[in-house]
PAGU-264753 format. One record per residue (C-alpha): residue number from 1; residue in one letter; x, y, z. Coordinates in steps of 0.05 Angstrom, whole numbers, plus 5000, padded with zeros to 4 digits. Example, Ala and Ser with C-alpha at 12.3 -4.5 7.8 and 13.67 -1.06 7.14 Angstrom:
! PAGU-264753
+-------+-------+------+------+------+
: timar : nuvex :   xx :   yy :   zz :
+-------+-------+------+------+------+
:     1 :     a : 5246 : 4910 : 5156 :
:     2 :     s : 5273 : 4979 : 5143 :
+-------+-------+------+------+------+
! end
This chain:
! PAGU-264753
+-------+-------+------+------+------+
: timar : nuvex :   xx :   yy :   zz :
+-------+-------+------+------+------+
:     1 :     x : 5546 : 5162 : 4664 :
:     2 :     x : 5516 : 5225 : 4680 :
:     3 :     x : 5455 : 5224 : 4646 :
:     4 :     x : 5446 : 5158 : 4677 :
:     5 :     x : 5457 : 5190 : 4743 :
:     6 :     x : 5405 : 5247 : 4729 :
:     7 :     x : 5356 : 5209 : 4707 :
:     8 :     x : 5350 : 5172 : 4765 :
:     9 :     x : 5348 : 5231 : 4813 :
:    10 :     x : 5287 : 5251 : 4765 :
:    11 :     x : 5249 : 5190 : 4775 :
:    12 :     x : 5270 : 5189 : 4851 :
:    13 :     x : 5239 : 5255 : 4853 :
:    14 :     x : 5177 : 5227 : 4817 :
:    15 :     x : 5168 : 5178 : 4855 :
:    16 :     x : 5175 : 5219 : 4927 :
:    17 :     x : 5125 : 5254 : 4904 :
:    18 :     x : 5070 : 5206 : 4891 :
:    19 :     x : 5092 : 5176 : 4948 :
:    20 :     x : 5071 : 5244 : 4986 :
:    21 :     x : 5004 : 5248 : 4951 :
:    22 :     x : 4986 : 5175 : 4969 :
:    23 :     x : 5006 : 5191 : 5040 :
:    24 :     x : 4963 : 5249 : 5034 :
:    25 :     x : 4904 : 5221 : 5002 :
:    26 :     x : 4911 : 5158 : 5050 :
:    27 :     x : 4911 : 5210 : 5115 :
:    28 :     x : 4849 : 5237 : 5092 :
:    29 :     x : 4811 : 5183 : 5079 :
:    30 :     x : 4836 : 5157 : 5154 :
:    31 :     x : 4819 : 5224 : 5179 :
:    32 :     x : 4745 : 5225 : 5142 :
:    33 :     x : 4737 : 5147 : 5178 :
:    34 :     x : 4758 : 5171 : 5242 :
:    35 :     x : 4707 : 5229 : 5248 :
:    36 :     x : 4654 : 5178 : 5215 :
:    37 :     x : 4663 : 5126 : 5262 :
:    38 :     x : 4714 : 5136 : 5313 :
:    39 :     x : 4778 : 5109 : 5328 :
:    40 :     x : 4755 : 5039 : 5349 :
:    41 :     x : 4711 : 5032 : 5286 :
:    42 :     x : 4769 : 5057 : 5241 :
:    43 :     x : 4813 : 5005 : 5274 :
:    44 :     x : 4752 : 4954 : 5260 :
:    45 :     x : 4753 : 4967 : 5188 :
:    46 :     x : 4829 : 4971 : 5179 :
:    47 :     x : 4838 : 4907 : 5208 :
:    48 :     x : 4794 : 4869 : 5169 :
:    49 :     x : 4814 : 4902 : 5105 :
:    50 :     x : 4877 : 4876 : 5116 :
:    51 :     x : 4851 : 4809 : 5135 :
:    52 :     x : 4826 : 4807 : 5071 :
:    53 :     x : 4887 : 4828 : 5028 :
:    54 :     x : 4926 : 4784 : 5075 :
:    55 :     x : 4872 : 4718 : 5056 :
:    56 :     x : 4886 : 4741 : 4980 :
:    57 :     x : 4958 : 4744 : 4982 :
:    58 :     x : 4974 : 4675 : 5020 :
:    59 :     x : 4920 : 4633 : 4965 :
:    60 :     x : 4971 : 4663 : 4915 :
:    61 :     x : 5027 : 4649 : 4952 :
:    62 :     x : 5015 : 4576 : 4960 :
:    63 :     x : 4987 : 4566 : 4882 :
:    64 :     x : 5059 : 4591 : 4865 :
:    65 :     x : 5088 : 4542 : 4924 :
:    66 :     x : 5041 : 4485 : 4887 :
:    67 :     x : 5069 : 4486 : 4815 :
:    68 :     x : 5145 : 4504 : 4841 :
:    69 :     x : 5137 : 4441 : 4876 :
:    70 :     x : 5097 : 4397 : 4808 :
+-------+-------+------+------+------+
! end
């Protein structure tokens, strides 16, 4: 039971800490956008990258909705 228990602390720890270098490499690509274009601009983009993931992620949503319901 205690092995079981360390080893997930270890992979917690992992994990925090890719977390923390995707936050970091995510704040400086933001940062880099923000100088580049300016807030507004930044906003711009963000919004229509997520658009896009967004479009993505409902067309697979509802081909899994369509052959649940077949």
């Amino acid at each position: 039971m205690a092995r079981g228990g360390f080893r997930f602390w270890v992979l917690f720890a992992v994990g925090l800490v890719a977390a923390g270098f995707g936050a970091l490499i995510l704040a400086l690509i933001f940062s880099r956008a923000v100088v580049a274009w300016g807030f507004f601009g930044t906003f711009v983009v963000l919004a229509c990258l997520l658009v896009v993931f967004a479009w993505f992620y409902d067309r697979r949503q509802a081909r899994r909705r369509a052959a649940e319901e077949a």
